[in-house]
Each structure stands twice: as structure tokens, then as C-alpha cells.
GUNU-743334 format. One record per residue (C-alpha): x, y, z. Coordinates in steps of 0.001 Angstrom, whole numbers, padded with zeros to 6 digits, always signed. Layout:
// GUNU-743334
XYZ/...
This chain:
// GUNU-743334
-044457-018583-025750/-043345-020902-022936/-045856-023005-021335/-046874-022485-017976/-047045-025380-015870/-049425-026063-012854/-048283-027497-009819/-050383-027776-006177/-049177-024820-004199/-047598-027276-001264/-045452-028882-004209/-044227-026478-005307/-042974-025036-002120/-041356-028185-001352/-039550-028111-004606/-039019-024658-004486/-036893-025580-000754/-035562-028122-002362/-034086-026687-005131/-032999-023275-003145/-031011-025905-000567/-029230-026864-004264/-028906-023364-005137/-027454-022967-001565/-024745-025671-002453/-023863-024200-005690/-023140-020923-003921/-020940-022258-001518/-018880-024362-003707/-018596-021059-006595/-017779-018403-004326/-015859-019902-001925/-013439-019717-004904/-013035-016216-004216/-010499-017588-001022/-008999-020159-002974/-007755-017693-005869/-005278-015887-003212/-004484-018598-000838/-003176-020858-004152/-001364-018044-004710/+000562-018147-001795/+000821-021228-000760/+001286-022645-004633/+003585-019130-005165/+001672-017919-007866/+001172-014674-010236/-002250-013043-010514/-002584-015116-014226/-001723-018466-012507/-003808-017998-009610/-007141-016898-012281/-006445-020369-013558/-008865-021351-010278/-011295-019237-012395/-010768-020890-015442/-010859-024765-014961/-014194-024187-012512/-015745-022444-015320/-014528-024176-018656/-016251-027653-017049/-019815-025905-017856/-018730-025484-021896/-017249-028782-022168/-019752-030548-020284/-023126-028922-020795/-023870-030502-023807/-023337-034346-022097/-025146-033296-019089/-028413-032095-020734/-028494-035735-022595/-027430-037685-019431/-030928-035389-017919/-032738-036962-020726/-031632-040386-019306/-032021-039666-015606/-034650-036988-015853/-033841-033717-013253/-034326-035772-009924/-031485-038000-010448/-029142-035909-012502/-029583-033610-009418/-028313-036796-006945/-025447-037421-009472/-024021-033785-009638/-024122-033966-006036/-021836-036946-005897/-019364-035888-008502/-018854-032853-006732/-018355-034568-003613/-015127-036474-005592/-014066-033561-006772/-014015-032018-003433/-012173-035419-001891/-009803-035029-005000/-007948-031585-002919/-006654-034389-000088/-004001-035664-002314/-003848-031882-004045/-003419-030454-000260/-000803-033460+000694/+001608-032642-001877/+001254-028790-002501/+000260-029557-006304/-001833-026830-007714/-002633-029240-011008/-004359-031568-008829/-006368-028450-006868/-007404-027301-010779/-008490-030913-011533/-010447-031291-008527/-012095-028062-009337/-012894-029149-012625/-014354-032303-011393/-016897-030140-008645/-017691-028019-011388/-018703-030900-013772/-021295-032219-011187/-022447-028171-011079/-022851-028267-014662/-024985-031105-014165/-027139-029590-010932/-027493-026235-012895/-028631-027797-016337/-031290-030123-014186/-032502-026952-011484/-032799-023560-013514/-034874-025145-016384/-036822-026451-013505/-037502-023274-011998/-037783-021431-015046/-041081-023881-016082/-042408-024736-012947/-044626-021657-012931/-045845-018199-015326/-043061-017447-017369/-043770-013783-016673/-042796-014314-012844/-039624-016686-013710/-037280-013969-012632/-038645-013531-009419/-038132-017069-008549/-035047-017537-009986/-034304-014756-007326/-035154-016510-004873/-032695-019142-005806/-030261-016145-006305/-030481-014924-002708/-029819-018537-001600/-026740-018975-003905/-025342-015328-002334/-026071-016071+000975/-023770-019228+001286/-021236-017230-001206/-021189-014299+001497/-020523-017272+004034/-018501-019414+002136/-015286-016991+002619/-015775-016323+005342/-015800-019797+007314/-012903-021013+004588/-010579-018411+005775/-011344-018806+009671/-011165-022883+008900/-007908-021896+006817/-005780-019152+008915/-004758-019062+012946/-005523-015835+013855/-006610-012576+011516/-003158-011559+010743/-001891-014599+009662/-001937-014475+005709/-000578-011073+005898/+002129-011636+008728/+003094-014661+006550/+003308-013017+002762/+005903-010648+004882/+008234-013506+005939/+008325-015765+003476/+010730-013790+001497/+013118-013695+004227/+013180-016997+004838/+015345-019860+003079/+013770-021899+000986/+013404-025139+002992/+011666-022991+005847/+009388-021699+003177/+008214-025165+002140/+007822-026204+005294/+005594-023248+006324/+003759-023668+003070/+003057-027305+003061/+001426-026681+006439/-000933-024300+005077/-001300-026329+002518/-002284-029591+004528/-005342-027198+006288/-007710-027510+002925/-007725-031128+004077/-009990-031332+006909/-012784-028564+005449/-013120-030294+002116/-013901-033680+003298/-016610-031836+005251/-017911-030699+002304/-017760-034007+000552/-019657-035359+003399/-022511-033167+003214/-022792-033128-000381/-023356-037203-000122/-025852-036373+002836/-027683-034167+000520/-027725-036444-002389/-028948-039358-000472/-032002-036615+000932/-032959-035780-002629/-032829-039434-003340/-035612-040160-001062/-037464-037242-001785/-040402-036948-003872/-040268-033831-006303/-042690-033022-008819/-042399-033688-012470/-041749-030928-014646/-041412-030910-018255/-041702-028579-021441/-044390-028945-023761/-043762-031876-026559/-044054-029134-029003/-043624-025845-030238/-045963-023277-030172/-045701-019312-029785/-049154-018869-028805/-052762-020351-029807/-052349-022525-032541/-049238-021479-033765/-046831-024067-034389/-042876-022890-034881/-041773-026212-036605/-038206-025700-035549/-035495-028154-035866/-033118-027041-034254/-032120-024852-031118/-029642-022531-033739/-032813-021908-035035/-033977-019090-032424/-032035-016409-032806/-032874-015157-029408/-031446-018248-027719/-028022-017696-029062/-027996-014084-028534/-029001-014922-024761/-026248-017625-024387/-023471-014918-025513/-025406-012442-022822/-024853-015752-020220/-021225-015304-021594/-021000-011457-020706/-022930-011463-017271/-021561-014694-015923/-017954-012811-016713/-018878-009422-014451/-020144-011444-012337/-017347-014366-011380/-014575-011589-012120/-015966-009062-009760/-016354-011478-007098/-013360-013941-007518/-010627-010396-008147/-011836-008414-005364/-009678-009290-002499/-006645-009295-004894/-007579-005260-005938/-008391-004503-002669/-004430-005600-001790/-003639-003718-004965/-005509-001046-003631/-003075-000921-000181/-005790-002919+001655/-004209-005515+004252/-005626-009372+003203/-007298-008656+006767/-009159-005963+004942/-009682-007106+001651/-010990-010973+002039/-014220-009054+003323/-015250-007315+000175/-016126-010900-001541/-018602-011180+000737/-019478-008086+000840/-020298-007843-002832/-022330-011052-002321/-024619-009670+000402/-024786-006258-001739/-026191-009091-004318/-028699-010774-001857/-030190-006927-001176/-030664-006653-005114/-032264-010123-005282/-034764-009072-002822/-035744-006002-004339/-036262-007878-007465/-038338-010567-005401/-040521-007567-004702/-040803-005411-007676/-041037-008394-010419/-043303-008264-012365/-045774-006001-010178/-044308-002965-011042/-041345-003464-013110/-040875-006304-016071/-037751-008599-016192/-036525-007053-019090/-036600-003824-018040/-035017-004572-014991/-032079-006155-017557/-031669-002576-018851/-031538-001057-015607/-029315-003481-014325/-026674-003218-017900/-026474+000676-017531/-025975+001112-013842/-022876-001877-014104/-021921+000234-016887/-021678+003511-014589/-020093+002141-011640/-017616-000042-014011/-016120+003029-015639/-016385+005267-012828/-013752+002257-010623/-011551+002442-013321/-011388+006334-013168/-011312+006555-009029/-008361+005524-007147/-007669+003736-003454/-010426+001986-001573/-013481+004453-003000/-012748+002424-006368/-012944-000871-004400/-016186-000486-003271/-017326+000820-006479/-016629-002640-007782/-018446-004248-004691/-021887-002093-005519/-021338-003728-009154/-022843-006415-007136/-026329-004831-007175/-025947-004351-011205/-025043-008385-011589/-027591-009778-009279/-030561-009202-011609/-028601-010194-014971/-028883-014242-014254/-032441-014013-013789/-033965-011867-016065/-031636-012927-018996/-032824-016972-018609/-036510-016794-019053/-036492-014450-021427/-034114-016803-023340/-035805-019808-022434/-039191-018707-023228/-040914-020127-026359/-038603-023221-026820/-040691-025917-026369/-039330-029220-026356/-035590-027463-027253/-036067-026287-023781/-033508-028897-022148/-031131-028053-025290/-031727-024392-025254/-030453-024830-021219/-027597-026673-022132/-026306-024081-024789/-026910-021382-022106/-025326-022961-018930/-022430-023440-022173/-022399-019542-021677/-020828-020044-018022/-017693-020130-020052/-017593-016147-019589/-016107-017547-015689/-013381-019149-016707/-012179-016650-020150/-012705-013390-018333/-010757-014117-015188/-008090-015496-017221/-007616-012425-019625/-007970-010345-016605/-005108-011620-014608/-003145-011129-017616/-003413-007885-018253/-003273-007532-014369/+000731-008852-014530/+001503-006916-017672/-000890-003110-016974/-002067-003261-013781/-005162-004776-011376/-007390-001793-012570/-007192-000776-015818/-008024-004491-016260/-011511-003985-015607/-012068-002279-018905/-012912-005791-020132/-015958-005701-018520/-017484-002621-020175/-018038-004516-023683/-019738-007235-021354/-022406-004934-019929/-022794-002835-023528/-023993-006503-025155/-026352-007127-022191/-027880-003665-023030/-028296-005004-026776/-030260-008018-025652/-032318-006506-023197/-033429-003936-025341/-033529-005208-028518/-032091-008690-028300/-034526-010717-026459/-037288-009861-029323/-034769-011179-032647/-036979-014228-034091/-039432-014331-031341/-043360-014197-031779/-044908-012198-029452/-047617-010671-028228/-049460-013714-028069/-050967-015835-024466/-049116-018749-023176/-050986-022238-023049/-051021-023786-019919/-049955-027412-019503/-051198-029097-015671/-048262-031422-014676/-048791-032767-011162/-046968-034434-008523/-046300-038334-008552/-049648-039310-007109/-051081-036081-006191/-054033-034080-007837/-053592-030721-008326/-054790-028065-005402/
């Protein structure tokens, strides 16, 4: 089993505000991707599979570049590989000036890439670190915690984008009705203009991602680290050698796969269905952050519940067979009903992040910065899903699309039944390791 690791109550409530400010970040940077998918697509004049390419660079960074970031943590350790994701992401955000200035929607992917790199390297460091910092059994709830910070600024993150973004309410809407009556220098002119708006809010962001950086630079945090070895209870060595050696792990990174794909598709296709749907963008660039809030409620609940009355993985069963339900039931139901049925998948996906990690984290041992690395590799699901989504958007149609994400939430019933348990010793009490804060004793 995993260790559990002591920390003075004050410390860890620093860290814990710490971290959630980081978790905070990451949801405002992800989400806000939800905007960018269908203002690229008008101002770059885009199809629904070109625009999911916004989808699909953000996310591919965490395959290609978990691996390097969880040795660069080695290096570093989490504090600093937490200041350098910040300042990658801050170039990547600075990299959309001379994307915005001349309307190229390479330069936009590359810059996404680039802010998702310095994720990769934030979200190997900080859920490994939350995961260990406390009983394994309670990991979910504080990973929760993290959760509701990460939906809050994703519910916000639209929201101020498109009001930073647009004139008046109407705008996007008034506009995607002109254009095609217009010739084609007046449409370039209108469109550079829009264009030339992300300039202003992403150097704000840059800006306060240095801000932040520098903070956590100066900022004591506790030390956290996995045991040296690894055991699966009292005295029980596993004598692995390497991370493909726990079945468990692997089956949990292809479950980060399938619930990171529900998850980033839901959120990032929404305003496009709800257009589909015969919603105005008015309308429609509200359900994003809608589903995100519907998210925060489920985080909460799970703040409460777990583990008092309910364990993680049960809650990962729950969670598999009601996105299951509402899944099919959108694809059968027409007009806005079937849009909101997607949004409540947002209670289903809250819950999948944090009760899939510890329970594929747990009994590592010193894999445990690998075994993070192969799972944030799982992000990939964001960047695939989206991708074969859109296309079978342009070629069937926005909703029968969705029927990818039914396999997805049948393979997250598999590992939270059954899964979870494949080449795992349980049954068996956790040691405890006491790691304490740079020149503090332990409360």
C-alpha cells in the first residue's frame, strides 16, 4: 500500500492553498479552451475538425512530455518544477501576440502546445503531491478540493474571455451572419480585428503566471516524497523493477485516457452542439460553464461523502454508470433537452479524476513519480477524442458523435470494479512515513 505521510496540520494547509491556487491556474488556462475552439473557428474560418485541433495540440503536450517532465522533477524536485511550468506557460501564452497579429492559427496551436507543456510539468509535480501528502484512503477527497478549484476558474474562464473578446452579447452571432455577405477584403479586415483582441488578455495572463511563479519561489512548501521502497503492507517487499510491472497502473493510465476524453470533449464541444442544437452563440457559450459549475457541485458532494460514507471506488462506479445513462440518453433526445443532458455529464466526470489517481497511485513506492508520469501520459484522451469527434461531426453529425464516449465510460466501469484490484496486494495497513517541513517539527 501507499505510504501515508505526516505533515503539521498548518503545513499542510498552506500547501494545500498553495497547490489549489495551481489547480486554480490549470483550470483557467484548460477550460478557457472551450472559447477558443469556436472563436478560431471564426475568426481562423474553420470546420468543426480544424477547430478540435485546439483540443488536440493542448492535450498531445502531456503524452509527449510527461515522461521528460517527471525526470526534470527528479532534478528540480516539485517546488521548482512547479515555478518552471509556470513560466513556460507564461511563453506560451505571450507566443498568441504574434499568432493574434497575423491571424495564423499554426502559431495559436503552437502556443497552446507550449502552455500545455509547462501544465504537464505543474500536473506531474502537484497531483502526486496531493495524492501522498496525507491517508491514501482520503486522497480523493483532497484531490476534490483541487477539483472544485480547477472548475471554478474553468466556469470563469469563458466567461471573462468572451466579455474581454466580443463588444456587446450579440456580436459573434450578428457577425457569423455577415461575413458571408461581405467581400472578401471586408471579411479580413473584420476578422483580423477580432483577431488582434486575444492580444491584450493573454499578456495578462502571462503576467500573472510570472507573478505566481516568483510567489511560489519564495515560498516555503513542505517536502513530500514516496517511500524509497516498495512495500504492500508490513514487511512485504514487491521487488518491482519496473512501473509495467503493476498491472493496475497501466490499466488506470488507459482509464486517465477514457475519463480525461468525456471530460475535455464534453466541455470543449458544448457550445458548438448547443449551435447545432439551434441555440444562438449568445445561448450556447453558457453551457461550458455551466457544465463546470454542475462539476464544482459534484466535487463538493464528494468532499463530503469521501470516505465517511462512501469509498472512492465506489464512487468510480457510480460515477461510470450514471455518465453512461445520461450519454446514451443525449444521443437519443433531440433540441436543447439533449444539451443539457450533456452538461449534467458534468456531475458523472467530476469524480472520475479523483478517485481513479489514488487508487492507481497507491502501492508504488518509489515508481510513484514514474507511475504519475505514465498517468498524466493518459491526458492524451484530450487531444484524440476531440479530434475523432469533430470528424465524425463534419461527416455524421454533432450528436451521433458522442457515441465515442460510451466505450470510454464502459472501461472506467472495468477498472473501478474489477480493475483497480489486477496485481495489487491488499487487504493489508499502510506504513506511515513522518516527512516534515524545512525546519519545522511536526504538530
Amino acid at each position: 500500500m501507499q505510504t501515508e505521510t505526516i505533515i503539521p496540520v498548518k503545513t499542510r494547509n498552506k500547501a494545500i492553498f498553495i497547490i489549489g491556487v495551481l489547480f486554480f491556474i490549470f483550470g483557467f488556462v484548460t477550460w478557457i479552451n472551450s472559447v477558443l475552439i469556436p472563436y478560431f473557428k471564426l475568426v481562423c474560418d474553420l470546420n468543426t475538425g480544424q477547430a478540435m485541433l485546439v483540443a488536440f495540440a493542448f492535450y498531445i503536450s502531456y503524452f509527449i512530455m510527461a515522461i521528460p517532465a517527471s525526470f526534470l522533477l527528479k532534478k528540480t524536485g516539485f517546488k521548482n518544477g512547479m515555478v518552471l511550468g509556470l513560466m513556460i506557460i507564461a511563453a506560451g501564452a505571450l507566443l498568441f501576440i504574434p499568432a493574434a497579429v497575423n491571424r495564423t492559427y499554426m502559431l495559436f496551436l503552437l502556443g497552446l502546445f507550449i502552455q500545455a507543456t509547462g501544465l504537464t510539468i505543474l500536473q506531474t509535480a502537484s497531483n502526486p503531491y496531493v495524492t501522498i501528502m496525507g491517508p491514501i484512503e482520503s486522497a480523493a477527497k483532497r484531490i476534490s478540493i483541487m477539483g472544485i478549484c480547477n472548475k471554478i476558474a474553468g466556469a470563469i474562464a469563458p466567461l471573462v474571455l468572451i466579455h474581454s473578446l466580443t463588444k456587446n452579447p450579440d456580436e459573434i452571432d450578428q457577425l457569423q451572419l455577415q461575413l458571408p455577405g461581405l467581400s472578401l477584403q471586408e471579411q479580413t479586415v473584420i476578422l483580423n480585428e477580432l483577431s488582434s483582441r486575444l492580444i491584450v488578455p493573454y499578456i495578462i495572463i502571462a503576467l500573472v503566471l510570472v507573478g505566481l511563479g516568483l510567489m511560489i519561489r519564495m515560498t516555503r512548501l513542505p517536502e513530500v516524497k514516496p517511500p524509497d521502497e516498495d512495500f504492500s503492507g508490513e514487511g512485504i517487499k514487491n521487488n518491482k523493477t519496473s512501473i509495467f510491472q503493476f498491472p493496475f497502473l497501466l490499466l488506470g493510465a488507459i482509464t486517465i485516457f477514457c475519463s480525461t476524453s468525456v471530460e475535455v470533449l464534453v466541455v470543449d464541444s458544448i457550445i458548438n452542439y448547443g449551435q447545432y442544437m439551434g441555440l444562438s452563440f449568445r445561448e450556447a457559450k453558457f453551457f461550458a460553464s455551466y457544465t463546470l459549475l454542475i462539476m464544482v457541485i459534484s466535487y463538493l458532494t464528494g468532499i463530503i461523502v469521501i470516505p465517511r460514507f462512501i469509498r472512492q471506488q465506489r464512487v468510480l462506479q457510480l460515477s461510470a454508470i450514471t455518465g453512461l445513462v445520461l450519454c446514451v440518453l443525449a444521443i437519443l433526445i433531440s433540441g436543447k433537452a439533449s444539451v443539457w443532458l450533456i452538461c449534467l455529464l458534468g456531475l458523472s466526470n467530476a469524480l472520475l479524476w479523483p478517485s481513479i489517481w489514488p487508487l492507481a497511485i497507491d502501492g508504488l513506492g518509489r515508481f510513484t513519480e514514474k507511475g504519475s508520469a505514465l498517468l498524466i501520459m493518459g491526458i492524451i484522451g484530450g487531444a484524440i477524442t476531440p479530434l475523432l469527434y469533430g470528424y465524425i461531426s463534419d461527416r455524421v453529425d454533432p450528436q451521433q458523435a458522442y457515441w465515442i464516449m460510451v466505450p470510454c465510460y464502459i472501461f472506467i466501469l472495468f477498472f473501478a470494479v474489477k480493475g483497480h484490484r489486477i496485481g495489487k496486494i491488499s487487504g493489508l495497513k499502510p506504513r506511515l512515513k513522518a516527512v516534515h517541513a524545512p525546519g519545522k517539527a511536526a504538530e
